[in-house]
N, C-alpha and C positions, 0 to 999 in steps of 0.2 A: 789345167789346174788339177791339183791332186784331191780328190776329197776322197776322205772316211765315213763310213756311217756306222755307226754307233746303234744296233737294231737291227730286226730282221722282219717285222711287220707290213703293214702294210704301209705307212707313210715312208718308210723306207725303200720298200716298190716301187711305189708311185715316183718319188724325188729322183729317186737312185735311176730309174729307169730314162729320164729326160736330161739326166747329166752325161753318164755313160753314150747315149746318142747324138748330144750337142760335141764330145769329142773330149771329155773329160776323163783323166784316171780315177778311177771308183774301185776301192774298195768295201766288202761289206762284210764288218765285224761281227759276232754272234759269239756267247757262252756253248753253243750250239753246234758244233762243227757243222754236221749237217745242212740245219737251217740254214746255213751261210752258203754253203755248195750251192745250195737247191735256189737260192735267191740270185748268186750271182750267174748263175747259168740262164735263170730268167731276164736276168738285166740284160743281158748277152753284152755285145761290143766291149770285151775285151777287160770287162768286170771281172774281180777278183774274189776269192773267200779271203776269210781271216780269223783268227782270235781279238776281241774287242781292243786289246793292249795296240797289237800289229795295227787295225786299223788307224787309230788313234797318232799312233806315228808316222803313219803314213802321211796324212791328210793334211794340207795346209790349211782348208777346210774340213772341219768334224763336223756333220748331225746329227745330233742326238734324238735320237728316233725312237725314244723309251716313254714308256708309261711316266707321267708325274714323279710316283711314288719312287720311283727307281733311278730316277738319273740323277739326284744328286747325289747319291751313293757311289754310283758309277764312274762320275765324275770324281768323285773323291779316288776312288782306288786306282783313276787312270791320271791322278793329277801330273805327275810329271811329264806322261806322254803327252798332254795337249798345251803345256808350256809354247805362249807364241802361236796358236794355233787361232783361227776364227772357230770358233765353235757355234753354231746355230739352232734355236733352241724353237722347236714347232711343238713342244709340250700341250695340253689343254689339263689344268689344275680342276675339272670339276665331276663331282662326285652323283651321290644318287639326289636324287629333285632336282638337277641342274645347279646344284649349289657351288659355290665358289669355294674351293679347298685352303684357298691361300688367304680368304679373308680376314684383315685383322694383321698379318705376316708378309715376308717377303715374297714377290712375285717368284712361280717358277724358275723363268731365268734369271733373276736375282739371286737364289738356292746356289744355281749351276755356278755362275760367279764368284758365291762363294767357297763351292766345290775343290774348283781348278781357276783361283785370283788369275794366274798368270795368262788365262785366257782371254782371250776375247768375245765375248758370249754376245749372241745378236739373237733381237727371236725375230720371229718371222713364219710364215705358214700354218699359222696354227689357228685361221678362220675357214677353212672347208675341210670338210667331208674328203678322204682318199681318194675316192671316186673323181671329183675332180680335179683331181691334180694328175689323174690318169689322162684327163683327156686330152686331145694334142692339136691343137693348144687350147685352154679354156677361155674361150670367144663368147660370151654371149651380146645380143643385139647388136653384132658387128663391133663391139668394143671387147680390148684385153681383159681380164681377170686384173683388178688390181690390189696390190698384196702388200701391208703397210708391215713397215721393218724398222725395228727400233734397235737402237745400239751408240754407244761410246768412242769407239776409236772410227777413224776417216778412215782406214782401208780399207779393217774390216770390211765397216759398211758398202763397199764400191765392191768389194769382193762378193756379198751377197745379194746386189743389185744385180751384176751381171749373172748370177745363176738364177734370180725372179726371170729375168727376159728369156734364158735357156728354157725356163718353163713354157715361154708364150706370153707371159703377164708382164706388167707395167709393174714399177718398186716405185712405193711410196716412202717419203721420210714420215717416221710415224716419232722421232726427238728419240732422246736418250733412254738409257735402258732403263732408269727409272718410270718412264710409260710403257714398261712391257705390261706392267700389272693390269694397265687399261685393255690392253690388246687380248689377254686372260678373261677379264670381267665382258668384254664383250663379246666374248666368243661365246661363257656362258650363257648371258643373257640372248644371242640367238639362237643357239641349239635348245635352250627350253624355249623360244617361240616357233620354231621351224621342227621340230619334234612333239613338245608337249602342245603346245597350238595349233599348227598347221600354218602358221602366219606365214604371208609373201615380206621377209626382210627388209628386200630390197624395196617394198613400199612405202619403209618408214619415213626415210630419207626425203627430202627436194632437192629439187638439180641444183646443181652449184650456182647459178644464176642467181638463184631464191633464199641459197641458204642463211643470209645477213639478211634477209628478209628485202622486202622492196622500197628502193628510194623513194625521196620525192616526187620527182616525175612519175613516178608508178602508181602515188597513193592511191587516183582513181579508180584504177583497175583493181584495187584489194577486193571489195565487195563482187563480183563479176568475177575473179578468181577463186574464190571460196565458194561460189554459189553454186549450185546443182549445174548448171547450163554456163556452167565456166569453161576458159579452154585451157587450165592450166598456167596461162601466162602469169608472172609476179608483179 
């Protein structure tokens, strides 16, 4: 697959690094000539630099690997080159107190969307930390990283299915790109409890088993579930 990135930071590191290695052509766009050298020589395997235009054209997949504020601008000045392109949007819209930037307005990649229509804008990646999407692969407790990915057209989405699994991770349908905005909202709302809190996320949850809560055959077990000297069952 040909993918562009659109960025030179570090979520562009991180992706770009596990593409370029799964056997994919990558190139990486930068205002920045430089920047772009110095990242694609890091990506190694066979990574290219570019001017954001050139990548954009290149890429049957584009990530937009920009700050919020900046990529629907970006998007705009490159609309023609991502015409027909998947374009995938790992943005996070939030600002200082962890506040939601896009509250009230269109989601991030709804913006992108409307940037460059003729694209196909999918989000995706944009609930960790860089850090982990460095890691190879991100495994915890013996299970994949799973990474919910929202979007409108069927190929797109199949096209950034298979680069979640080049990460290591499991791709979840997270519905149409009208719930990217949720995928935004929850990111903030974890980065202020895993920052401003210190809170463990992944506690908030119950296992899939539980999450419709417990049948009938289980009612008895509710109390002895919730109780100090419960063992979790539902």
């Amino acid at each position: 697959m040909r993918i562009g990135v659109l960025g030179t930071g570090n979520m562009a590191d991180a992706l770009a690094t596990h593409w370029a290695r799964a056997g994919h052509e990558v190139t990486i766009g930068g205002r920045d000539a430089d920047k772009a050298e110095r990242l694609a020589t890091r990506v190694g395997a066979g990574a290219r630099p570019a001017g954001l235009r050139a990548a954009a054209e290149f890429g049957q997949v584009v990530l937009a690997a920009l700050p919020f504020d900046a990529g629907a601008g970006v998007a705009r000045e490159l609309r023609a080159a991502l015409d027909g392109t998947v374009l995938v949007d790992c943005s996070n819209p939030v600002g200082p107190g962890f506040r939601l930037l896009t509250e009230g307005g269109p989601s991030a990649a709804r913006r992108l969307a409307s940037a460059a229509p003729e694209a196909h804008v999918v989000k995706a990646f944009n609930l960790c930390h860089e850090d982990v999407w460095r890691m190879r692969p991100p495994v915890f407790d013996g299970r994949p990283l799973a990474v919910p990915v929202c979007g409108d057209d069927p190929a797109a989405l199949a096209r950034v299915h298979e680069l979640v699994r080049d990460v290591g991770c499991e791709p979840v349908a997270g519905g149409g790109l009208e719930r990217a905005g949720l995928l935004e909202a929850t990111a903030a709302l974890f980065i202020g409890l895993w920052v401003g809190e210190g809170a463990d996320v992944q506690a908030i949850a119950p296992p899939l088993a539980c999450a419709a809560g417990p049948g009938p055959e289980q009612g008895e077990g509710r109390e002895r579930a919730s109780s100090p000297a419960g063992d979790g069952a539902c």
